[in-house]
N, C-alpha and C positions, 0 to 999 in steps of 0.2 A: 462490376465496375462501379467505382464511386460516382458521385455527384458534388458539386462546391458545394461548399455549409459552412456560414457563417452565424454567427451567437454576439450578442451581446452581453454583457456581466447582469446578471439576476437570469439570466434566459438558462442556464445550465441546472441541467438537475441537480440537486442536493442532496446529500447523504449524512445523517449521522453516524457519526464513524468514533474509533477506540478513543477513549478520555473526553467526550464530549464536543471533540474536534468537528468537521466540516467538512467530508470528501466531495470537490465539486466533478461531476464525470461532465467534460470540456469535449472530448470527441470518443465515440467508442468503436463496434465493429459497423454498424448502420450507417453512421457517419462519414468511413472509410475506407468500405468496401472488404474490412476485417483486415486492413493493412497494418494498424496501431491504434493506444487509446491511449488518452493522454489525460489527467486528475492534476486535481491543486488540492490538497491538505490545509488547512487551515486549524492549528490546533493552540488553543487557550493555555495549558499548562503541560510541564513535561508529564510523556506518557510514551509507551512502549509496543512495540508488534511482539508474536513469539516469533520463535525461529519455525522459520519454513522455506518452503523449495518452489519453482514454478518450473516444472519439467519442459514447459510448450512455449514459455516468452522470456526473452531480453524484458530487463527492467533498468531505467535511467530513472535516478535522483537529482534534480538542482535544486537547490535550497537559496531559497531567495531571502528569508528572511530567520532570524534567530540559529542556532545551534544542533548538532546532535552528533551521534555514535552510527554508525555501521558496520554492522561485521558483514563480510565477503567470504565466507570459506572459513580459511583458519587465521585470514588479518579479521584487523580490528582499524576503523576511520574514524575522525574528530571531520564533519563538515560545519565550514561555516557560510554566510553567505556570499553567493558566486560557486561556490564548491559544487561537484557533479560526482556523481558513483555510477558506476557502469555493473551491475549485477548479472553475471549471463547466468540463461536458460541452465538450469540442473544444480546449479550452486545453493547447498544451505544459505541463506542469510536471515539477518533481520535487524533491526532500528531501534533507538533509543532518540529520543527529543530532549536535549537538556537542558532548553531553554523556553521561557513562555512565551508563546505568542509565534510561532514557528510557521513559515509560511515554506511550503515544497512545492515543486510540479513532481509526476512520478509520469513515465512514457513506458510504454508497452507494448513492445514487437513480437508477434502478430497480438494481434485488439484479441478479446477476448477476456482477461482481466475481469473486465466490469462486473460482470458476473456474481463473484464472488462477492465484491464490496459491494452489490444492489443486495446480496442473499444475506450477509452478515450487519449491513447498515438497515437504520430507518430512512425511508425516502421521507424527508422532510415536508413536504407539500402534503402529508398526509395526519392528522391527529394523531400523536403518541403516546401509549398507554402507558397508565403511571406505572414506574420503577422498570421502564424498558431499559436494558445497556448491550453493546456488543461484550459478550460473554468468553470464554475459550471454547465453551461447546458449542454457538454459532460459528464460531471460527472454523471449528473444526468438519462442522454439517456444511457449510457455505464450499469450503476447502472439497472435502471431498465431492462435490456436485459440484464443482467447475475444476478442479481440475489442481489446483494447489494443496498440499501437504504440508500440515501444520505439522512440525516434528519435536517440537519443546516449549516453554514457557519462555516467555521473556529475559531476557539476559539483565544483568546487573554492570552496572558502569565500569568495572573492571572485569568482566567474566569474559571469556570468548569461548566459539561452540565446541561445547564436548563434542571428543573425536569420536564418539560413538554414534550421535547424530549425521557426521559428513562421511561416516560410510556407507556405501550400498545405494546410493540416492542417484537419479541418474543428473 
């Protein structure tokens, strides 16, 4: 069973995440009781996920600020802001930010998530070693130790995912 938990803005852990961006983790499994975990993105310049899958969670996008791409399966989304993506559990997907200065919430039914963004990012509260970045090979070590499957590189602005990737995935 949970507990109330409240935060104020600076009080959230901080993550450096892909392109230099911001991933702030807002509530996780501790917070929730492992009900949902909920991030804010904050990202400087467009930059991309690869294509991957979350077997164990729902994942919601609202995009509060600036632009970007989602692919879902075998669609392809343009959100802007106010816009929302519902990504269910077993679905290849992945993101494109096309615009600078991009601010997202991301939610994630059941919590558990964080995981991978605390194993792939730098926790910011802590000194970072010169020439750190999140890599495709910590994506991929992070991925498999929590539970996500990186299954291809990042898409291109017109590309959607090879149908070799959205087979066999659950």
């Amino acid at each position: 069973m949970s507990s109330p938990y409240v935060a104020r803005a600076g009080e959230h852990e901080q993550l450096e995440w892909i392109g230099g961006g911001i991933m702030e983790v807002l509530l996780d499994a501790q917070r929730t009781g492992g009900a949902l975990s909920v991030f804010r993105s904050t990202v400087p310049t467009p930059t991309a996920s690869p294509v991957h899958v979350h077997p164990a969670e729902d994942e919601i996008f609202v995009m509060l600020s600036g632009s970007g791409l989602v692919w879902i399966g075998d669609r392809r989304f343009e959100l802007a802001p106010g816009g929302v993506a519902f990504l269910p559990r077993g679905v290849p997907h992945a993101y494109r930010f096309t615009s600078d200065d991009v601010d997202m919430l991301a939610i994630a039914t059941p919590s558990g998530m964080e995981g991978f963004f605390r194993d792939a990012g730098w926790n910011r509260s802590r000194p970072k070693p010169a020439g750190w970045a999140v890599t495709p090979e910590a994506l991929g070590r992070a991925g498999a130790a929590n539970g996500q499957i990186v299954l291809g590189p990042p898409l291109a602005p017109d590309a959607m995912i090879p149908a070799a990737l959205l087979d066999g995935h659950p």
